[in-house]
Each structure stands twice: as structure tokens, then as C-alpha cells.
LOPA-255964 format. One record per residue (C-alpha): residue number from 0; residue in one letter; x, y, z. Coordinates in Angstrom, 1 decimal. Example, Ala and Ser with C-alpha at 12.3 -4.5 7.8 and 13.67 -1.06 7.14 Angstrom:
BEGIN
{rec 0; a; {12.3; -4.5; 7.8}}
{rec 1; s; {13.7; -1.1; 7.1}}
END
This chain:
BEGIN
{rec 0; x; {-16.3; 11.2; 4.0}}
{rec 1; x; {-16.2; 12.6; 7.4}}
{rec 2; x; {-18.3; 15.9; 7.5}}
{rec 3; x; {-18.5; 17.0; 11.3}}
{rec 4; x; {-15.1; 18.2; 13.1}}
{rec 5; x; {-14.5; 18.6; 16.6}}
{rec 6; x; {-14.1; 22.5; 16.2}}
{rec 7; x; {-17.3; 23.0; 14.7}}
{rec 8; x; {-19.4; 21.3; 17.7}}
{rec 9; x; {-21.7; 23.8; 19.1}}
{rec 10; x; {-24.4; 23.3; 22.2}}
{rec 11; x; {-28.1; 21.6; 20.9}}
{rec 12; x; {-26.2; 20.7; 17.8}}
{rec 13; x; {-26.5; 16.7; 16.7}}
{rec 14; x; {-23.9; 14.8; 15.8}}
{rec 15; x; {-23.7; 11.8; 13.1}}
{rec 16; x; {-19.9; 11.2; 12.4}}
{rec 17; x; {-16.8; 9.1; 13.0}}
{rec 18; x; {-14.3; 10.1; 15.5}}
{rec 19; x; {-11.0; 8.4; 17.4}}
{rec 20; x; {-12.4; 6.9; 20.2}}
{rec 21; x; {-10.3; 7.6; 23.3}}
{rec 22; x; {-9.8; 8.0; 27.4}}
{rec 23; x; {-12.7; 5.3; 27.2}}
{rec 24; x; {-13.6; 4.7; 30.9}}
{rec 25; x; {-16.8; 2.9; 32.9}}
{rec 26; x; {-17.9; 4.7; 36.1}}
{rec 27; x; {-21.1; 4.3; 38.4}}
{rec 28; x; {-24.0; 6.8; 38.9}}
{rec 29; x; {-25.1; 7.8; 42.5}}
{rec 30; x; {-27.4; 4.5; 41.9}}
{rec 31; x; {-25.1; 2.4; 41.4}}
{rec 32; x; {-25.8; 2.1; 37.4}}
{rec 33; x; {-22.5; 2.3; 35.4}}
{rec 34; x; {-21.9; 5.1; 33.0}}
{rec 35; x; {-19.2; 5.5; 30.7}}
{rec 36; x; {-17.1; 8.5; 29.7}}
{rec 37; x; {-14.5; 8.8; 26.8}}
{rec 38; x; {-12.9; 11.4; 24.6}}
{rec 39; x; {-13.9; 11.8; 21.0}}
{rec 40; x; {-10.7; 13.1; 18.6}}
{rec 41; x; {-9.9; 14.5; 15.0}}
{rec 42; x; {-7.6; 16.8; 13.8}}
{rec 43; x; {-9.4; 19.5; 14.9}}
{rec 44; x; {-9.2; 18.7; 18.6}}
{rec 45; x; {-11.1; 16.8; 21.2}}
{rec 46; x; {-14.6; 16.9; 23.1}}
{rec 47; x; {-15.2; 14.9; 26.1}}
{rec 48; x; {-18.7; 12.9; 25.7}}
{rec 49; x; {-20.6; 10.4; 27.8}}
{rec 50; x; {-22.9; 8.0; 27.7}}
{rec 51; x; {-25.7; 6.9; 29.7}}
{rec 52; x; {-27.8; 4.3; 28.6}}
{rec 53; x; {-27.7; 0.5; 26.8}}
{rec 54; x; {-23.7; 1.5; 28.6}}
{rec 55; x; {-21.9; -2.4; 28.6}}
{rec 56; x; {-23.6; -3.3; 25.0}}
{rec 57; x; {-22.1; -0.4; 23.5}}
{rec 58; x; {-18.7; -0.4; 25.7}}
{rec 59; x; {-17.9; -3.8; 24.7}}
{rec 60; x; {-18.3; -2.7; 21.1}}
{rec 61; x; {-14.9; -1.2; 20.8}}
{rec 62; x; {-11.7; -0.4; 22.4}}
{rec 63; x; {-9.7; 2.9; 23.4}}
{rec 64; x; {-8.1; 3.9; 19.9}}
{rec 65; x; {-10.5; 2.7; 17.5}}
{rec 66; x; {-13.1; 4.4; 14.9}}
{rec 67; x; {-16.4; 5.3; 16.3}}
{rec 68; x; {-19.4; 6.6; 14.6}}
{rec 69; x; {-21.5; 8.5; 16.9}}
{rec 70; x; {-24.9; 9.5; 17.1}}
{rec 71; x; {-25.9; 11.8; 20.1}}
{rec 72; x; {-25.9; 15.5; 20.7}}
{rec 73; x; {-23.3; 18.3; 22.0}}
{rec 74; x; {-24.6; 19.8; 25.7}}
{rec 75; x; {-23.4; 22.9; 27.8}}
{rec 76; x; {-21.8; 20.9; 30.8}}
{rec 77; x; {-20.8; 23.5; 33.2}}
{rec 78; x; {-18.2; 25.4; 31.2}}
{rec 79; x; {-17.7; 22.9; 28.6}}
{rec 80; x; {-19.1; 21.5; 25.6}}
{rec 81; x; {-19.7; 17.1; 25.7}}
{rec 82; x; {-21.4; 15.2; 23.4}}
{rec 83; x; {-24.0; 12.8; 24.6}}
{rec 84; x; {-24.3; 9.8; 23.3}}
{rec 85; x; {-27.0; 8.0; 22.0}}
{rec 86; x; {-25.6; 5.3; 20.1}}
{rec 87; x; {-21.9; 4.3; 19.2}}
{rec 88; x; {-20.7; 2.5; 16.4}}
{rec 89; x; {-16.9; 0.7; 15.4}}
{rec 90; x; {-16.1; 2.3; 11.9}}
{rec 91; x; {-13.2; 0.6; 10.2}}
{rec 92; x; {-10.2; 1.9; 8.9}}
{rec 93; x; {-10.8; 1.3; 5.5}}
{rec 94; x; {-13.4; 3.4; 4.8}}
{rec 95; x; {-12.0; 6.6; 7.1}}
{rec 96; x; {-9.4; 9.2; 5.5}}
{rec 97; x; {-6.4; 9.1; 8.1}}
{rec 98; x; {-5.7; 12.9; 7.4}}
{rec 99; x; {-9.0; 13.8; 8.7}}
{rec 100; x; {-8.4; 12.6; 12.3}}
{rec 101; x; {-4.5; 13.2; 12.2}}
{rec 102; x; {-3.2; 17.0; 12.2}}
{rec 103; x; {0.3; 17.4; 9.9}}
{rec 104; x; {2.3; 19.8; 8.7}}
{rec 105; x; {1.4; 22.5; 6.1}}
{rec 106; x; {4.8; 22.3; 5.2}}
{rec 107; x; {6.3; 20.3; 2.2}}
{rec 108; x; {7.8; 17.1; 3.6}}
{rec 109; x; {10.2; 16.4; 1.1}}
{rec 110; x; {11.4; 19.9; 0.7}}
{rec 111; x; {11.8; 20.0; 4.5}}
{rec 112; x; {14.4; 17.0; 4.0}}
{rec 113; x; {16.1; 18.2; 1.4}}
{rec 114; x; {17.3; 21.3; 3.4}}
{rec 115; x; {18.0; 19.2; 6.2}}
{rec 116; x; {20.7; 16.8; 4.3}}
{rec 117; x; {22.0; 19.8; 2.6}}
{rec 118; x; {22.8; 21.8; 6.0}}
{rec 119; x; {24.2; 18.2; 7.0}}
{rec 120; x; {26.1; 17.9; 4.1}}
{rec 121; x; {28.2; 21.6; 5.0}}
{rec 122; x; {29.5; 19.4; 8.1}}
{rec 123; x; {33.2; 18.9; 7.1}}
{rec 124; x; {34.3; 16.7; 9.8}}
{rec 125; x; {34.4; 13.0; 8.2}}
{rec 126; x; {33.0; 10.7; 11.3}}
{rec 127; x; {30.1; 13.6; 11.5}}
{rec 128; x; {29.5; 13.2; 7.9}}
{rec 129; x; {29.2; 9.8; 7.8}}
{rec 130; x; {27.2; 9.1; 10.8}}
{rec 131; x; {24.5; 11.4; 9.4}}
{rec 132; x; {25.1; 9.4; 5.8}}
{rec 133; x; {24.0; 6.5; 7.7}}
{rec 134; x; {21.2; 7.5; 9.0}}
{rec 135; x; {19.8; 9.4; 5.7}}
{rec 136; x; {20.6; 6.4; 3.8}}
{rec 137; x; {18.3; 4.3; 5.9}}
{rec 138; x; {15.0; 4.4; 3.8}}
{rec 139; x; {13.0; 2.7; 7.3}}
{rec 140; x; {14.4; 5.8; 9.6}}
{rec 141; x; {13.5; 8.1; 6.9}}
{rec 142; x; {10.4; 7.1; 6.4}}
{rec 143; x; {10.0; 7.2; 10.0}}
{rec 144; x; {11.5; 10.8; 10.5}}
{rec 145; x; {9.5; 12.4; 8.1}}
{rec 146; x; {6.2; 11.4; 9.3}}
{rec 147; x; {6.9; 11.4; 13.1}}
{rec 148; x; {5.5; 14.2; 15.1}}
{rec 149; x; {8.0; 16.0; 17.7}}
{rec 150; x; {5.4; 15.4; 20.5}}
{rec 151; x; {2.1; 14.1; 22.0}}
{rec 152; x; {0.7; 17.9; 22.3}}
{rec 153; x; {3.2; 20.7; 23.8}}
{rec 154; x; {4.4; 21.6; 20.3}}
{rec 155; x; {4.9; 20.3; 16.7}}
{rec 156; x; {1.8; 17.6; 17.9}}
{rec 157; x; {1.4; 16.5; 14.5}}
{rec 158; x; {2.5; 14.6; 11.2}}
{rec 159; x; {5.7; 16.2; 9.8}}
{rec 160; x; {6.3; 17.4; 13.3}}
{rec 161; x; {9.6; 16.4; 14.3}}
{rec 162; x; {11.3; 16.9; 10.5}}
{rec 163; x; {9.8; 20.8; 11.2}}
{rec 164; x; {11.0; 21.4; 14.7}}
{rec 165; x; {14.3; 19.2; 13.7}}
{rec 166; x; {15.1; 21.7; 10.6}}
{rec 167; x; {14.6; 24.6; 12.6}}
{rec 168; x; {16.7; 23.8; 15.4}}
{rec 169; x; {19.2; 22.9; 12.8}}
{rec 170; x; {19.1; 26.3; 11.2}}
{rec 171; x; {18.7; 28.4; 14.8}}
{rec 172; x; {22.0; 26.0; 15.4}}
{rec 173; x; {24.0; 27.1; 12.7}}
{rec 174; x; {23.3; 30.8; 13.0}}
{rec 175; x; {24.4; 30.7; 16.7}}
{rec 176; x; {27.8; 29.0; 15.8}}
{rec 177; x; {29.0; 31.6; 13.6}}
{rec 178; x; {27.8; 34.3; 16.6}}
{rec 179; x; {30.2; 32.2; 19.3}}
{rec 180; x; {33.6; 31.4; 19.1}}
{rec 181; x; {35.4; 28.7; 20.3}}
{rec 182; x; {32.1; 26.4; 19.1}}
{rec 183; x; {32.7; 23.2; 17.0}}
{rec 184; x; {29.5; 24.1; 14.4}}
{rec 185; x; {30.0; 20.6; 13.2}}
{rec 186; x; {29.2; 18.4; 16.5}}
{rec 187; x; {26.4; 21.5; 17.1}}
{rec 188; x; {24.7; 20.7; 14.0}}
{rec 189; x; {25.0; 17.0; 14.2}}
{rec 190; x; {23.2; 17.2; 17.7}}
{rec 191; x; {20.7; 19.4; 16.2}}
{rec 192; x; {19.9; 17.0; 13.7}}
{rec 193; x; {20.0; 13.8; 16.1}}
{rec 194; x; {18.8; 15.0; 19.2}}
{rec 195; x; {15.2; 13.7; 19.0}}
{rec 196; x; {15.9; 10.9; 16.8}}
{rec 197; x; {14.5; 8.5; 19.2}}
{rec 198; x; {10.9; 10.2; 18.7}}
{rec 199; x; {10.7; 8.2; 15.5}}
{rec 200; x; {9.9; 5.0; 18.0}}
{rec 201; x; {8.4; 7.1; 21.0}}
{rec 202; x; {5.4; 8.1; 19.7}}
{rec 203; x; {3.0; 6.1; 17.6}}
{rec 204; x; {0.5; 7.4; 15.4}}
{rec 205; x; {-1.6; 5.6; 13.5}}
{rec 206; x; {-5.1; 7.0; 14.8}}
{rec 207; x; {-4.0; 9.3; 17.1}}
{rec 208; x; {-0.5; 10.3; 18.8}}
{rec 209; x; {0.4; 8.5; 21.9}}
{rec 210; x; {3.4; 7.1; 23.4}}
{rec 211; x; {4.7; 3.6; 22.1}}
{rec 212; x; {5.3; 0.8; 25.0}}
{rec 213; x; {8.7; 1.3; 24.6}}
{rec 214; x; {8.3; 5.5; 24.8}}
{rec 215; x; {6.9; 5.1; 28.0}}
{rec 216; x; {9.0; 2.5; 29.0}}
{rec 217; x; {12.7; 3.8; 28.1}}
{rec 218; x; {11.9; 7.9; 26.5}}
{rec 219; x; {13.3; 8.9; 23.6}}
{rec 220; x; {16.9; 10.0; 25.0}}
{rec 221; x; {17.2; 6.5; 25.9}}
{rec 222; x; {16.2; 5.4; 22.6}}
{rec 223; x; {17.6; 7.8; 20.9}}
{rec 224; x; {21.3; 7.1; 22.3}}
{rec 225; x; {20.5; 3.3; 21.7}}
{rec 226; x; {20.0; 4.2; 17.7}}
{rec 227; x; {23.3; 6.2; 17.7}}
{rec 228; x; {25.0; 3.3; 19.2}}
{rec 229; x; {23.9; 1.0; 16.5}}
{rec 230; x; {25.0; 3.5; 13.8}}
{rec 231; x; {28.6; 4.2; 15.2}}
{rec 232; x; {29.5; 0.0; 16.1}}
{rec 233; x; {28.8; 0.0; 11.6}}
{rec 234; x; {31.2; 3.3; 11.4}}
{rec 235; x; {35.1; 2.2; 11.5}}
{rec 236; x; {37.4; 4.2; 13.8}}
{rec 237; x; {34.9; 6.6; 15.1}}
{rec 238; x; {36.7; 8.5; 17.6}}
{rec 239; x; {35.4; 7.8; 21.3}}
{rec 240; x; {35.5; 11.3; 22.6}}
{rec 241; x; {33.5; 12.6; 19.4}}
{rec 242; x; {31.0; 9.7; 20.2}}
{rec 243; x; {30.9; 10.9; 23.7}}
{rec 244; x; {30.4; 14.4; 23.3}}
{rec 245; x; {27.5; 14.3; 20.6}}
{rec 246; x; {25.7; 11.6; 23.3}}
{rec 247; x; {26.3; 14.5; 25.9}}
{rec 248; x; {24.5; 16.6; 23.3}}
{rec 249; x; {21.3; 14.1; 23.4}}
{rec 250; x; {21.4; 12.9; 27.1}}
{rec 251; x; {21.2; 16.9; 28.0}}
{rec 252; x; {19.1; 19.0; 25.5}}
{rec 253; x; {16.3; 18.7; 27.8}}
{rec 254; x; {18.1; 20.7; 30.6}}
{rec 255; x; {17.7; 19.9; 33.6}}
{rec 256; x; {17.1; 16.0; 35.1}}
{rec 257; x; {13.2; 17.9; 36.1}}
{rec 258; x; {12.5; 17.9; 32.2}}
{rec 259; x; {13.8; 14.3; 31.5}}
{rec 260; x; {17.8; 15.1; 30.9}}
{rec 261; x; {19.8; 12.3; 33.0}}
{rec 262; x; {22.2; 15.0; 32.8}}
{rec 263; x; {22.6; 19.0; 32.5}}
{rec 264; x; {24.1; 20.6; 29.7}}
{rec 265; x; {27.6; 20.7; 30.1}}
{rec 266; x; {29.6; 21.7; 26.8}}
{rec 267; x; {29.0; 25.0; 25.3}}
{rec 268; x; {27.4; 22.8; 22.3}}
{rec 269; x; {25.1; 21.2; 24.7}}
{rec 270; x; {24.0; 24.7; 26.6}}
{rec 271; x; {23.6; 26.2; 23.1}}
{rec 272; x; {21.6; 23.2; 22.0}}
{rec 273; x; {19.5; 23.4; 25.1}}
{rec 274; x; {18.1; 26.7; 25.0}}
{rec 275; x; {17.5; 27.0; 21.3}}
{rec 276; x; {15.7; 23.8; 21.5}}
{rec 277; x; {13.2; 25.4; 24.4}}
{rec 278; x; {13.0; 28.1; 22.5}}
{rec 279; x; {11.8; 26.4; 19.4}}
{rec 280; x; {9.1; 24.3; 21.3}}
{rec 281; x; {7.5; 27.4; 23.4}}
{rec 282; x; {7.4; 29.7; 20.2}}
{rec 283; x; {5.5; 27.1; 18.5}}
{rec 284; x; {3.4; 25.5; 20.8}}
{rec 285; x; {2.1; 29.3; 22.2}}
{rec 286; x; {1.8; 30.2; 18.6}}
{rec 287; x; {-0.3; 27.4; 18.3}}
{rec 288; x; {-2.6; 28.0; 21.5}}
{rec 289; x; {-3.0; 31.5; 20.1}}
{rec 290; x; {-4.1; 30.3; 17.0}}
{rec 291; x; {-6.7; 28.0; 18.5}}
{rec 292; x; {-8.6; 30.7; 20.9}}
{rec 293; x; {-11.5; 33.3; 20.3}}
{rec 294; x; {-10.1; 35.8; 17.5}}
{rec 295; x; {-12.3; 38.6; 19.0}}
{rec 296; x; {-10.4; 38.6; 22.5}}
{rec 297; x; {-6.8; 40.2; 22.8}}
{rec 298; x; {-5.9; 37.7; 25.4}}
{rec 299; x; {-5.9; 33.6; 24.9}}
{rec 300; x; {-7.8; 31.3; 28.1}}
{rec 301; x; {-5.0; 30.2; 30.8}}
{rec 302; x; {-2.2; 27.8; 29.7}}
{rec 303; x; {-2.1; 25.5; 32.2}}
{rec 304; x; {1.6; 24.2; 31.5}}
{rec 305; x; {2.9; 27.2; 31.6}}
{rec 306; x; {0.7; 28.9; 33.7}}
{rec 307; x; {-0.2; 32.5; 32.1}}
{rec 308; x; {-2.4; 34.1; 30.0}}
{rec 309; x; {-0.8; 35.0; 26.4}}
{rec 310; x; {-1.7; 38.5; 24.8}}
{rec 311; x; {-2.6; 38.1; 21.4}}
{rec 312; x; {-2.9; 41.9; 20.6}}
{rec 313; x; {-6.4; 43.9; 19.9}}
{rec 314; x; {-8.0; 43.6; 17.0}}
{rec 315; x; {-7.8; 46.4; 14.1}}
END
């Protein structure tokens, strides 16, 4: 059973555990002698460590992805904390615990999904109704769905992530309908709930998240517009312009062609759906960033992506 997490490496400490091998890359020293570099992961996070001697024994030993147990010790390297290694060892699978490497939800999966098919079943338009039917019936999609995180690290990075940011936008959806008028609440909740649907083959996740070939390759609007397509050719008479216009929904909920949206939003639906879905992945990735820093300082280290310091508010 794995003892030693990521977020409890401190400087002079020694380390004895397995971690997700990954980022594995050889270099040279200033003498020409190779070294090699890699990334060690759980579900706790990541440290960077390096290794410099007995390098091509121990790098042909295992692969980018694959269970390592370590032996070595965590250094101050300029501002940073590495581990480095001594000795480096494959670990198989079958004697790891997947949910000690992978973060997931805290939230109750199956409860999740049951008050996502009951929002979906208030939708009163028929071809809506069914389409979603088709999908929920579809015991390999829904296996898929519920375990899928919504991304590789911005927000919902994590088992049970995409059922979690999907519900939400679905209930943020709804409550934003009834505010509106002149908004078709049906098509808006459909796109709610099928707007990421293609993350279910983006990412893959069996030690780590990453992208799939084909999530690099194509993205998961692509995909995702791909899987509807394959749903509505099963669905008889399923009006064109309704097809179109809940495709419009997925092509734009990104925004802007910038962020990956072929095109911008350009229904009310599709605005709506836009911004709520932005909303919905700053709140909880920054939540999340806040949650990881130093509890005894007010404000949170820089965010990179979005390029700011977050107050966190002063203790007591």
C-alpha cells in the first residue's frame, strides 16, 4: 500500500514508494554524460526528479506512464523541491491501488447521474428526449461518462469530473432559461448535457489523465459532434434544423475559434451556454488552486493561465 504522497515531500526527506512515472526524458551533462529527467505523479500532485547515475540501465527499465518505485531523496533545487534518484524500479499494476495515483470526485457518482437523467427527463420536446434516451441507455457511454474527467488539469482534472461539471452546467442552464425569454430551455439543456460528450474519448486515464491519440488528433468538439451524428442517423425523422442548432450549441461553447470553437456562439442558447460554461470551469479550477496553496498566506502563488494572484482572505 502506497504510504508516501507527492504533497507530503519535504527537502532531506527519503523516499521509498511507487509513483506514475511521467515527462521521462534523457539529456547530457556539461561532460557529455547523459542524465535523465522525469516527473513523478499521484493524486496529490507532481514533483519533478532526476537521475544521475547507472542513467541507460535504469531508463531502459520502463516507459513514460508506467509504475515506478523509487528510491532517492527530495532536494531544494533553486525554488523547487525534486527528488533524486537513486534507484528506480517498474511496479505493476496489480499490486498498486488506482485511487491512490488518480484524484476523483468526492461526490457520489451515481447520485450525480440520477439528477442528471431526471433534469433531462423535464425536457418535453420528443426528438430532445429521445436523443438523450439514447445516449443514457448506452451502458458503454455511461460507463464512460461517469468516470471521465472534464479535463487534463484547468478544472474538474479528475475521476467523476466531467459528470460534476456536466450536472452543474445543466443546473446553471436551467436557472438561466426561466430568467430569459424567448429561450428554448429544452435545446439549452440538451446542449448542457451534450456539450462535452466527446471528453468520454479525449482523455484517457488509466494511470494518469492525458489526451487519447484521437483527442489530440481531432478534440473533443470534433468527437463529440461525430457521437451525436451516430445517435440521430438511429433516431427517425429528427428534424434537421433541431440537429443543426444543438451542433451549433457544441461547435461554439468554447467561444471564440482562440479557445478551440470552429465557430462563435451564435444563438442566444449557444451565448448562454458559453459563458456559464466559462464560468463553471474558472470557479472551480481557482477554487481548486486556492485550495492547494499555503493556508497561512491571504494570497495564492501566481496562476500562470490566468495570469494573477487570487486573494484567499486573511486568516481569523
Amino acid at each position: 500500500m502506497k504510504e508516501t504522497f507527492v504533497n507530503m515531500l519535504k527537502a532531506g526527506q527519503s523516499v521509498d514508494d511507487i509513483f506514475v512515472a511521467m515527462d521521462k526524458q534523457l539529456a547530457q551533462k556539461k561532460n557529455g554524460e547523459p542524465y535523465l529527467t522525469l516527473t513523478l505523479v499521484d493524486r496529490t500532485g507532481d514533483m519533478k526528479a532526476v537521475l544521475w547515475d547507472n542513467v541507460e540501465a535504469i531508463s531502459n527499465r520502463f516507459a513514460a506512464g508506467d509504475y515506478v518505485r523509487v528510491k532517492g531523496n527530495v532536494s531544494q533545487y533553486r525554488d523547487d523541491l525534486q527528488v533524486v534518484v537513486q534507484d528506480l524500479e517498474p511496479a505493476s499494476a496489480d499490486h498498486v491501488e488506482a485511487k491512490d495515483f488518480l484524484p476523483a470526485t468526492e461526490r457520489d457518482v451515481e447520485q450525480m447521474f440520477s439528477q442528471l437523467t431526471q433534469a433531462a427527463a423535464t425536457i418535453q420536446n420528443t426528438h430532445l428526449a429521445a436523443l438523450l434516451k439514447a445516449f443514457f441507455e448506452d451502458t458503454t457511454f455511461v460507463a464512460l461518462f461517469k468516470a471521465a474527467p472534464a479535463a487534463k488539469k484547468m478544472h474538474h482534472a479528475y475521476l467523476g469530473g466531467l459528470l460534476e461539471h456536466t450536472l452543474s452546467i445543466t443546473r446553471l442552464s436551467d436557472a438561466v432559461a426561466t430568467h430569459y425569454k424567448g429561450i428554448d430551455r429544452d435545446l439549452l439543456l440538451a446542449g448542457a448535457i451534450l456539450h462535452d460528450i466527446g471528453k468520454v474519448h479525449e482523455l484517457c486515464y488509466d494511470t494518469h489523465i492525458d489526451y487519447s491519440d484521437s483527442g489530440r488528433l481531432l478534440n473533443h468538439i470534433v468527437i463529440g459532434i461525430e457521437m451525436l451524428d451516430e445517435k440521430i442517423a438511429v433516431l427517425p425523422d429528427f428534424p434537421q434544423d433541431l440537429a443543426l442548432l444543438l451542433k451549433h450549441l457544441i461547435v461554439s461553447h468554447h467561444g471564440t475559434r482562440e479557445f478551440g470553437s470552429p465557430e462563435p456562439p451564435k444563438t442566444l442558447e449557444a451565448i448562454i451556454l458559453n459563458y456559464i460554461d466559462d464560468l463553471d470551469a474558472k470557479v472551480t479550477g481557482v477554487r481548486a488552486f486556492m485550495e492547494a496553496q499555503d493556508d497561512q498566506t491571504a494570497w495564492t502563488s501566481y496562476h500562470r493561465l490566468l495570469e494573477r494572484f487570487f486573494y484567499k482572505g486573511k486568516n481569523g
